[in-house]
C-alpha positions in Angstrom: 10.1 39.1 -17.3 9.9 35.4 -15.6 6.4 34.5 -15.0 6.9 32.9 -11.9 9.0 36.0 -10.7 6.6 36.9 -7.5 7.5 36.9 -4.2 6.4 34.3 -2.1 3.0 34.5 -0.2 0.4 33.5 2.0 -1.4 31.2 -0.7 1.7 29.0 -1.0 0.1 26.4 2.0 -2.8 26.2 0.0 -1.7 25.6 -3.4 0.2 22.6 -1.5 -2.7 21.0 0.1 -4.2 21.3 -3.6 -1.8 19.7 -5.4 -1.6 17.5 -3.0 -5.5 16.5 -3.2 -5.2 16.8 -7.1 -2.5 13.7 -6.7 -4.4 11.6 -4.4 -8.1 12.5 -6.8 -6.0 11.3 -9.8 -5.0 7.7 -8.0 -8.6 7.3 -6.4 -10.2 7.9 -10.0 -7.9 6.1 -12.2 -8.1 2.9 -10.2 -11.6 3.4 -10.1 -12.2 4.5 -13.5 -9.7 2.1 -15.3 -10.3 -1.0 -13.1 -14.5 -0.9 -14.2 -17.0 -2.1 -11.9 -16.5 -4.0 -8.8 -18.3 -6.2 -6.8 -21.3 -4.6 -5.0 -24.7 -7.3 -4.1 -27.8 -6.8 -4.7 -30.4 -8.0 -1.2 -31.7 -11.5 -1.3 -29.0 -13.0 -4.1 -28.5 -15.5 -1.1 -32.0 -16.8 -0.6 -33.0 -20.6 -1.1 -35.5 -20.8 -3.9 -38.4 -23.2 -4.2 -37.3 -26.1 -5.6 -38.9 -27.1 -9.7 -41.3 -29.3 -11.1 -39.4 -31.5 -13.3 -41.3 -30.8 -16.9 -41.6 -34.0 -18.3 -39.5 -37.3 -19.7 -36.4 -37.0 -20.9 -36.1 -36.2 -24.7 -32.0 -36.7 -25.5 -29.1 -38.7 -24.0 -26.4 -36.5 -24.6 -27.1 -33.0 -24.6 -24.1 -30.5 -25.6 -24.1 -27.0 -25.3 -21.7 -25.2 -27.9 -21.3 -21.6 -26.9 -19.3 -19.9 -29.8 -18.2 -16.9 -27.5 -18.7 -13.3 -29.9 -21.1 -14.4 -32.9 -23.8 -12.0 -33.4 -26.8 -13.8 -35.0 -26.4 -12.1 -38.3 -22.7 -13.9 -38.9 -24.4 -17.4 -38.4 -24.4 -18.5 -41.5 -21.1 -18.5 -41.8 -20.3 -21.5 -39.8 -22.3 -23.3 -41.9 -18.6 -24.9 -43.8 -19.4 -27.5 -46.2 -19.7 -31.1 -44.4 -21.4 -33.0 -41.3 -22.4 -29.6 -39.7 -23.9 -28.1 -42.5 -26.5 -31.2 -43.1 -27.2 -31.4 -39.8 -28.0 -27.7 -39.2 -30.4 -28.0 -42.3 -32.7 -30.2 -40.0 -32.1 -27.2 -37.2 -35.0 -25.1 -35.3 -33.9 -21.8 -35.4 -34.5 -19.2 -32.9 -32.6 -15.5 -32.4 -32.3 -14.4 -28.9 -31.6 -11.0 -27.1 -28.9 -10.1 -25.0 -30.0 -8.2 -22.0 -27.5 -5.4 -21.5 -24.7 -5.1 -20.6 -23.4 -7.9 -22.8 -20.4 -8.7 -21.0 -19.1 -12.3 -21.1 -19.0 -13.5 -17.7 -22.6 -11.8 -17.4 -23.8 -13.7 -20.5 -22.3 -17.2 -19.1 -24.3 -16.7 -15.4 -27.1 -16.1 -17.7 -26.8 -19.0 -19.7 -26.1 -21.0 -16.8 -28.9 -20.6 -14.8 -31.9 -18.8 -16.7 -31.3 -15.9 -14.2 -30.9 -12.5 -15.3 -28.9 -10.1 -14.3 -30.8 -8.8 -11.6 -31.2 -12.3 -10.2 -27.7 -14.0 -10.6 -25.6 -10.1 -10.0 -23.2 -10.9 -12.5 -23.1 -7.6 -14.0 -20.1 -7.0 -15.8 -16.5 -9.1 -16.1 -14.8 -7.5 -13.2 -16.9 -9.4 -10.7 -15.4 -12.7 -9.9 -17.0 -14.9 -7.8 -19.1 -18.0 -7.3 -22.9 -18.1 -8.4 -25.2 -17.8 -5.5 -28.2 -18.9 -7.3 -28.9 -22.8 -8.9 -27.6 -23.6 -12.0 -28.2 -26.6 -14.8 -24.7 -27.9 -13.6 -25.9 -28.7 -10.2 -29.3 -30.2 -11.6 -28.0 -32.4 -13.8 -25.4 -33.7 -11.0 -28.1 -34.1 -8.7 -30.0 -36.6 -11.4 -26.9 -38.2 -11.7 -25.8 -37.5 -15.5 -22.1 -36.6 -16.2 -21.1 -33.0 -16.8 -18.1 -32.0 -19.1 -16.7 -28.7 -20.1 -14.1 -27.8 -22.7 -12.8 -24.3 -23.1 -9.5 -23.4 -23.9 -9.0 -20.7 -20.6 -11.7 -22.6 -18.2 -11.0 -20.1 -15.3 -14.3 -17.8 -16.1 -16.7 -21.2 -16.1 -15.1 -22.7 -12.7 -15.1 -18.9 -10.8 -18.6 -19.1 -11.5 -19.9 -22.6 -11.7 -16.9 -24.4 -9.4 -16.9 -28.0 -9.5 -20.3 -28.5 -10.4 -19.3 -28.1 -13.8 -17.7 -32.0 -13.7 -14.7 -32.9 -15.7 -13.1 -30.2 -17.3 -10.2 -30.1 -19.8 -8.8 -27.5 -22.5 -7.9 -30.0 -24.5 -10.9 -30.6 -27.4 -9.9 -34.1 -28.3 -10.1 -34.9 -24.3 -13.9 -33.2 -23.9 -14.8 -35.8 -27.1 -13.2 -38.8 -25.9 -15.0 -38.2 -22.3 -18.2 -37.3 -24.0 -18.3 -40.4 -26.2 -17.5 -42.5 -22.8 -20.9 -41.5 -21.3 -24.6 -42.9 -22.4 -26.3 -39.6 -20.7 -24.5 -36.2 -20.6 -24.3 -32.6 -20.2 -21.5 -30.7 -21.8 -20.6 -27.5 -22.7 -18.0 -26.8 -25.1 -17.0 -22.8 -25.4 -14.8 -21.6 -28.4 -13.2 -17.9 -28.5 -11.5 -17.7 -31.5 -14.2 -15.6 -33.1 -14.3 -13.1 -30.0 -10.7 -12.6 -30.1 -10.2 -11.7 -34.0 -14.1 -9.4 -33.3 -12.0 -7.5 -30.5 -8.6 -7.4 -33.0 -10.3 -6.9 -36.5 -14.3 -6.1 -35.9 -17.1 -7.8 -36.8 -16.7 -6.6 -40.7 -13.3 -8.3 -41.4 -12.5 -11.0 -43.3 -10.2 -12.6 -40.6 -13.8 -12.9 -38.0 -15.3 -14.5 -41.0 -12.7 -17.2 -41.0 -12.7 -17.7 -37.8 -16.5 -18.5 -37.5 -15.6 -21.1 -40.7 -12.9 -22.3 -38.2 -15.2 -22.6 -35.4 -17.6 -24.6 -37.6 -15.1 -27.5 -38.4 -14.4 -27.9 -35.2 -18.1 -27.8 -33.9 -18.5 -30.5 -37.3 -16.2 -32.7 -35.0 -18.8 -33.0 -31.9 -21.0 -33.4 -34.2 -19.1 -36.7 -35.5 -18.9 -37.8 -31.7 -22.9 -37.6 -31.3 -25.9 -39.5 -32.7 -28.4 -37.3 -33.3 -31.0 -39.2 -33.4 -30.8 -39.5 -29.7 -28.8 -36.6 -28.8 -29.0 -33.1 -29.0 -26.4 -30.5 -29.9 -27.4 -26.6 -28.7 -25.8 -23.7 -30.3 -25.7 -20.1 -29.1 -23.1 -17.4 -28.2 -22.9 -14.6 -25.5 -22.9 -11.5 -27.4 -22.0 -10.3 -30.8 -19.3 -7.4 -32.0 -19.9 -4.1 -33.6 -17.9 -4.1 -37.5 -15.2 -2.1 -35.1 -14.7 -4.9 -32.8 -15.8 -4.8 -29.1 -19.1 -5.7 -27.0 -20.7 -4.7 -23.8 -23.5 -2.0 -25.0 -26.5 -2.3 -26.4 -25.9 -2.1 -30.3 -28.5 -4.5 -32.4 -25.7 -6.6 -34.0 -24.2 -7.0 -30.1 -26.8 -8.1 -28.3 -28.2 -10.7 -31.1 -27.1 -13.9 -30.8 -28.1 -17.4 -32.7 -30.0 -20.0 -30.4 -30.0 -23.5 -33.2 -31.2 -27.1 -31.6 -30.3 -30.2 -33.9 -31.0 -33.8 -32.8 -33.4 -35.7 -31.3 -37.1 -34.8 -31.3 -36.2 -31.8 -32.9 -39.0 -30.0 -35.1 -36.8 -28.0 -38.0 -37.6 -24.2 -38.9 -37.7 -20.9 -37.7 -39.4 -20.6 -34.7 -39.0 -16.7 -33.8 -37.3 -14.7 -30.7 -35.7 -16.1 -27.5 -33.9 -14.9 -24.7 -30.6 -16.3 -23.0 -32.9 -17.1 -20.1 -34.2 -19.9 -21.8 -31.6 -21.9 -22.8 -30.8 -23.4 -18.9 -34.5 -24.5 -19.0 -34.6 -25.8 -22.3 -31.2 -27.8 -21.6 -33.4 -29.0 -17.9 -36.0 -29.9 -20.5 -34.2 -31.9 -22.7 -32.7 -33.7 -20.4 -35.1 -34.8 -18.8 -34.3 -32.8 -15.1 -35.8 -30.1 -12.6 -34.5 -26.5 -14.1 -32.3 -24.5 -12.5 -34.0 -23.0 -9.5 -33.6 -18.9 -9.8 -34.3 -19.1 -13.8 -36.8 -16.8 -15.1 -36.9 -18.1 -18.8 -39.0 -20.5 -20.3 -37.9 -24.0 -22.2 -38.2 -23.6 -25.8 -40.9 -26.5 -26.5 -41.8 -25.1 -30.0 -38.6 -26.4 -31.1 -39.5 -30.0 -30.4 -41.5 -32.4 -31.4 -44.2 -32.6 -28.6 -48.0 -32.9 -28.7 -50.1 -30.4 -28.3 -51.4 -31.5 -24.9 -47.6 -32.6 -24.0 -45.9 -29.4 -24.9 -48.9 -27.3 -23.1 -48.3 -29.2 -19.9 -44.7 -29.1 -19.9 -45.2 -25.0 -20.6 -47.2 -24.9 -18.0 -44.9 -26.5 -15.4 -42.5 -24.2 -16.1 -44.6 -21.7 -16.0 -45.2 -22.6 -12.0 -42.2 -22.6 -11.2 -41.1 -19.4 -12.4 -43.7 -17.9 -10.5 -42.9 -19.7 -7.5 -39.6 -18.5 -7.6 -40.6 -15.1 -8.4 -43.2 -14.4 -5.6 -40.1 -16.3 -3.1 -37.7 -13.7 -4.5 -40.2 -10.8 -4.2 -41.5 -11.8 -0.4 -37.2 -11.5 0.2 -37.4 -7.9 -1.1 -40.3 -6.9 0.8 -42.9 -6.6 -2.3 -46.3 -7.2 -1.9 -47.7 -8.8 -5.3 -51.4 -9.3 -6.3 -52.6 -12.9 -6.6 -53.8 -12.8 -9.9 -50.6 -10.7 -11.1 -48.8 -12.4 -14.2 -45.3 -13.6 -14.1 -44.2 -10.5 -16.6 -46.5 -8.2 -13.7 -44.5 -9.6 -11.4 -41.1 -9.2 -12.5 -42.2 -5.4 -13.1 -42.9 -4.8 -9.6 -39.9 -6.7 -8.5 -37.7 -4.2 -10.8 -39.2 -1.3 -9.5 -38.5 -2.1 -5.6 -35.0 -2.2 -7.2 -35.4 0.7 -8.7 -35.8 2.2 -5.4 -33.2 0.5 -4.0 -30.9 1.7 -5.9 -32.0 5.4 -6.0 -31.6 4.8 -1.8 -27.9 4.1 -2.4 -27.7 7.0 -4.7 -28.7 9.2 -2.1 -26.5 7.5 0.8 -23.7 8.4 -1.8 -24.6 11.7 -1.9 -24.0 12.2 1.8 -20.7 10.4 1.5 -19.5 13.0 -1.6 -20.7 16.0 -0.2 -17.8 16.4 2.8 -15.9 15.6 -0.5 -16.9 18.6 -2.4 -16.9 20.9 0.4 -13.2 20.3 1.2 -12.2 20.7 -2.2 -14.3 24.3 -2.3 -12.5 25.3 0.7 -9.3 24.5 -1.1 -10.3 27.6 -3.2 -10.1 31.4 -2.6 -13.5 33.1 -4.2 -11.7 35.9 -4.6 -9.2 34.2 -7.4 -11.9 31.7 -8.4 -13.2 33.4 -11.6 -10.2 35.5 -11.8 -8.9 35.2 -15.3 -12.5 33.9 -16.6 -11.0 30.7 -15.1 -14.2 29.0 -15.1 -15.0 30.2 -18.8 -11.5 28.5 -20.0 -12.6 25.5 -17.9 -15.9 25.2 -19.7 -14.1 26.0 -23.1 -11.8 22.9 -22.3 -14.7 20.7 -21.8 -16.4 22.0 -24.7 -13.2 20.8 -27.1 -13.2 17.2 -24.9 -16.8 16.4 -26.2 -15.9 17.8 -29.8 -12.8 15.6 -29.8 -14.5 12.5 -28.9 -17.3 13.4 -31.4 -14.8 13.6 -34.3 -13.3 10.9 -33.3 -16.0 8.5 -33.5 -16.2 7.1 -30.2 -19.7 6.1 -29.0 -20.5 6.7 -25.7 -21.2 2.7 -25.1 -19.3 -0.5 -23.4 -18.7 -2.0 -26.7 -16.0 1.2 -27.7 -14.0 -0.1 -25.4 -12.1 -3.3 -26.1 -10.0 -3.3 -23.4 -9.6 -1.8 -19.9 -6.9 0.1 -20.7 -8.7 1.9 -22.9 -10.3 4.3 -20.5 -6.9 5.6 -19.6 -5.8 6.1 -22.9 -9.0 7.8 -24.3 -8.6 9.6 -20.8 -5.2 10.8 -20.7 -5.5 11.9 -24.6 -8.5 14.1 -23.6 -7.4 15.1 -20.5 -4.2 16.5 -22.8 -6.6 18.1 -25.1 -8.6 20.2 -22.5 -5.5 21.3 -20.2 -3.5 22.2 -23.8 -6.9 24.4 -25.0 -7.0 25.9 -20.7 -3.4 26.9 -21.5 -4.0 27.9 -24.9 -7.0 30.1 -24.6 -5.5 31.5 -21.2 -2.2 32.9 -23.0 -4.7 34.7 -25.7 -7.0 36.5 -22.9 -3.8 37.2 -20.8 -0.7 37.6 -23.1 -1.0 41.3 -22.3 -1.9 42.2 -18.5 0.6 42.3 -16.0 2.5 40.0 -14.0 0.5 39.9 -11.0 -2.7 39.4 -13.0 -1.2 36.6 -15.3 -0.2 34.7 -12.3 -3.4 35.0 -10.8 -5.1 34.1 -14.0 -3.0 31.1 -14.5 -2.9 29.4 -10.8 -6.8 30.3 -10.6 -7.2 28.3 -13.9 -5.4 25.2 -12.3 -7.0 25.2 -8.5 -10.8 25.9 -10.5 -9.3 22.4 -13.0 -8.6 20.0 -10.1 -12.2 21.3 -8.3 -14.4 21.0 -11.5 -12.4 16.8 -11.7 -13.2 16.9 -7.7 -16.6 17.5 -9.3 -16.5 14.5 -11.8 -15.5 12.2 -9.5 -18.0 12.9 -7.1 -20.8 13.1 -9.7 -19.2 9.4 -10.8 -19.5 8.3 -6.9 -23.2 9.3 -6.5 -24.1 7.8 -9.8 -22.8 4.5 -9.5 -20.8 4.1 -6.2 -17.9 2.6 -8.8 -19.8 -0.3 -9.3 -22.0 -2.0 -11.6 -24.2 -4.2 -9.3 -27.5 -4.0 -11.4 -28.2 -2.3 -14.6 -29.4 1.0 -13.0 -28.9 3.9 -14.2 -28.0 2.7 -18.2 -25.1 1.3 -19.6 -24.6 4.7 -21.3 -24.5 6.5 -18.5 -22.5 3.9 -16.5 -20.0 4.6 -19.3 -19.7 8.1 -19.3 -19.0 8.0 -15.8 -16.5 5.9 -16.1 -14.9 8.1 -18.9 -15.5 10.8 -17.0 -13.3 9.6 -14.2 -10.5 8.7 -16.5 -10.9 12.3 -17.6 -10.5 13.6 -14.1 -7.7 11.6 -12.8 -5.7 13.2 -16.5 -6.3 16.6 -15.6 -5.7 16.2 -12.1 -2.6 15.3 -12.7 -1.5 18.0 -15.2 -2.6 20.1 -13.2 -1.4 18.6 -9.9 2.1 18.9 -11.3 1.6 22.4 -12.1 0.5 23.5 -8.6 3.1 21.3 -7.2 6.0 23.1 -8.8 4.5 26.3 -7.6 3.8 26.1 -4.3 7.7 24.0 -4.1 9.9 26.5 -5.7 7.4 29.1 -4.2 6.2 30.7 -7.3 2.8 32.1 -5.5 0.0 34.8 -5.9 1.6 37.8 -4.4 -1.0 38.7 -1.6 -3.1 41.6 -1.3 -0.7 42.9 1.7 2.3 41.9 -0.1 1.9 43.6 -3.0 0.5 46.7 -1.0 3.8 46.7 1.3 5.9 46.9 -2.0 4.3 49.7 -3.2 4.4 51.5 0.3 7.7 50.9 0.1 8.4 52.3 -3.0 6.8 55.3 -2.2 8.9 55.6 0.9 12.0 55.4 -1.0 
């Protein structure tokens, strides 16, 4: 006997509106789950900070800024090709800095930029494309009058964020070297990405990334040839590293540790510990001889030079005032009260926790927004033929084998599994396969012998309790984050498996949505309580 043979009935309206709603869930989540974050401000990014002291002469010309886009600190050795370079960076001061997560690129570049973190700048992942609203070393250095040049092969990123402050820009390397030889004082950044690309196609434990960071040395050798480093300086650094599968964005040690090397004038050689990406904007401001950008938070590395003791304390300590000037401007435009005698690290602490609050405010204002949500979607549903067919124990038995498969499968639940956008669809529709084929599977075991009538109800109860529990993830995915990634609040982790969980939801809603569809078109339906009593009242009559 057909399955579907029933005759039509009163539930057909609703298995419509369902489908329907299972169709429009899976567009809303999969735009939302596979286009990441968007753009969502923090208060006060638009405030005009206090301007800096500038923290002492000038101690290079030229000052150059190599960013060597996906080299974790423990693979810089490796550009270290026999030659120029290699000499030079024996004479090198050596720090290793921290990425604060998530270590996106275009976060990492605003970071770099400016001395701003995160939660100053708001450039919190690489979906959010706009213009800086806080001061950057672009703008200082143009205000004092020394040219800016930057090189990079795809120079959108770098002009979204920095827009013409950046000066002459070209992607042609031989053009960046002839305009930096032109120039008697400079500030230019040249950014390679060979060694990301062959991270995100071969991981960080190939032999193809290795040869690309020997690659990226010879041509880093030839700014060195176009320099004298006796009065100029050559910076090198990166914006995040890659796990030996290839990608970036979470928190992994060998992402978030990246090389910070000084060679050139004034220049004391060695190891000189830990840094942060918030320091290199000042330390470029320092070198050069300029005020620092006016939203940083970092500090100039001074141990790497070769400054008095009385010098280097009084340059520390003008940078010292100015990051607390900017932090007690930042903090009157959020409405924090600080102490007097509170520290700069104090500071910041009570700065992140009026965030903290902010963002748990917007949490609950999304709460109000989803819960309408949820309560249409539970309407959707009879109670009766909710748990009918332990459809809520297959449910749970589907999810089960999701979290298995991607536990087998290792995928960590971080940023840096994903390489590319696309890859929250795939991973979602592949799961989503997964936990409607074990629904269908287990349902056919518990109902391969009960009637008709109870193995429709069993089945269609199993798909309307599906789209509700993705209704569910969605929601939960809304009052989280609110689709965004504005700050760094809650973790990346969690941020992630939100985001999977939507790709997840937007898969089964539309299994499922097709399902119902078909059903409630070709009006293959429950057979009502009075339908099914009229039949047999009328059999008895006959």
């Amino acid at each position: 006997m057909s399955l579907f043979r029933a005759p039509l009935a009163v539930s057909r309206l609703r298995l419509g509106a369902t489908a329907a709603l299972a169709f429009g869930l899976a567009g809303f989540s999969g735009v939302a789950g596979s286009g990441l974050p968007n753009t969502v401000e923090l208060p006060a990014y638009r405030f005009i900070a206090p301007a800096r002291p500038i923290l002492g002469p000038a101690l290079a010309e030229r000052v150059v800024l190599v960013v060597v886009d996906g080299l974790g600190a423990d693979h810089f050795s490796e550009i270290m090709v026999p030659g120029a370079l290699r000499e030079a960076l024996k004479r090198g001061a050596y720090f290793t800095s921290t990425v604060e997560p998530p270590s996106w690129s275009r976060t990492q570049y605003a970071t770099l930029g400016t001395g701003a973190g995160v939660l100053v700048h708001g450039i919190a992942s690489n979906a959010q494309k706009r213009e800086l609203t806080v001061d950057t070393i672009f703008a200082r250095a143009g205000d004092a009058g020394i040219a800016r040049i930057l090189y990079k092969p795809k120079i959108e990123w770098w002009l979204e964020q920095f827009g013409s402050a950046v000066g002459e820009h070209t992607p042609e390397l031989r053009i960046a070297l002839a305009a930096l030889r032109r120039e008697k004082r400079a500030l230019a950044v040249f950014h390679f990405l060979a060694v990301d690309d062959k991270g995100h196609d071969h991981g960080a434990a190939s032999r193809v990334y290795r040869a690309a960071i020997a690659d990226t040395g010879r041509r880093i050798e030839e700014i060195v040839r176009a320099l004298d480093l006796s009065r100029d300086l050559l910076l090198i650094t990166a914006d995040h590293g890659h796990t030996d599968r290839g990608g970036h964005g979470g928190d992994e040690r060998e992402v978030t540790r990246t090389p910070v090397v000084l060679v050139g004038a004034n220049v004391r050689p060695g190891d000189h510990g830990d840094s942060q990406p918030h320091d290199v904007a000042p330390t470029l401001a320092l070198a050069l001889g300029v005020e620092p950008p006016r939203a940083s938070v970092g500090r100039p590395l001074t141990s790497a030079f070769q400054l008095g003791d009385e010098d280097r304390a009084r340059r520390n300590a003008a940078a010292d005032e100015g990051v607390k000037a900017f932090v007690e401007t930042w903090a009157r435009e959020l409405g924090v009260t600080l102490q007097p005698d509170r520290s700069v690290p104090a500071m910041m602490g009570a700065v992140r926790a009026r965030l903290e609050v902010w963002a748990d405010a917007n949490i609950l204002s999304r709460l109000a927004v989803a819960l309408p949500f949820i309560v249409v979607f539970a309407l959707l549903l009879d109670p009766r033929r909710l748990f009918a067919g332990a459809a809520v124990g297959i449910g749970i038995l589907g999810a089960v084998v999701a979290v298995l498969t991607l536990a087998v499968s290792g995928l960590p639940a971080t940023f840096s599994a994903v390489r590319e956008r696309g890859d929250f669809i795939v991973v979602g529709v592949l799961i989503s396969t997964i936990v409607v084929g074990t629904q269908s599977g287990a349902w056919w075991v518990l109902n391969r012998r009960a009637d008709l009538a109870a193995r429709q109800r069993s089945l269609l109860s199993l798909g309307t309790a599906s789209v509700f529990f993705a209704a569910m993830a969605v929601a939960a995915a809304y009052i989280v984050q609110g689709f965004s990634i504005a700050i760094v609040y809650p973790a990346p982790t969690i941020i992630f498996s939100s985001l999977l969980a939507l790709s997840l939801a937007s898969g089964v809603s539309v299994l499922w949505g097709v399902a119902l569809a078909i059903v409630a078109i070709r009006g293959y339906a429950i057979p009502s309580r009075g339908a099914i009593a009229a039949e047999q009242s009328t059999g008895q009559t006959a």
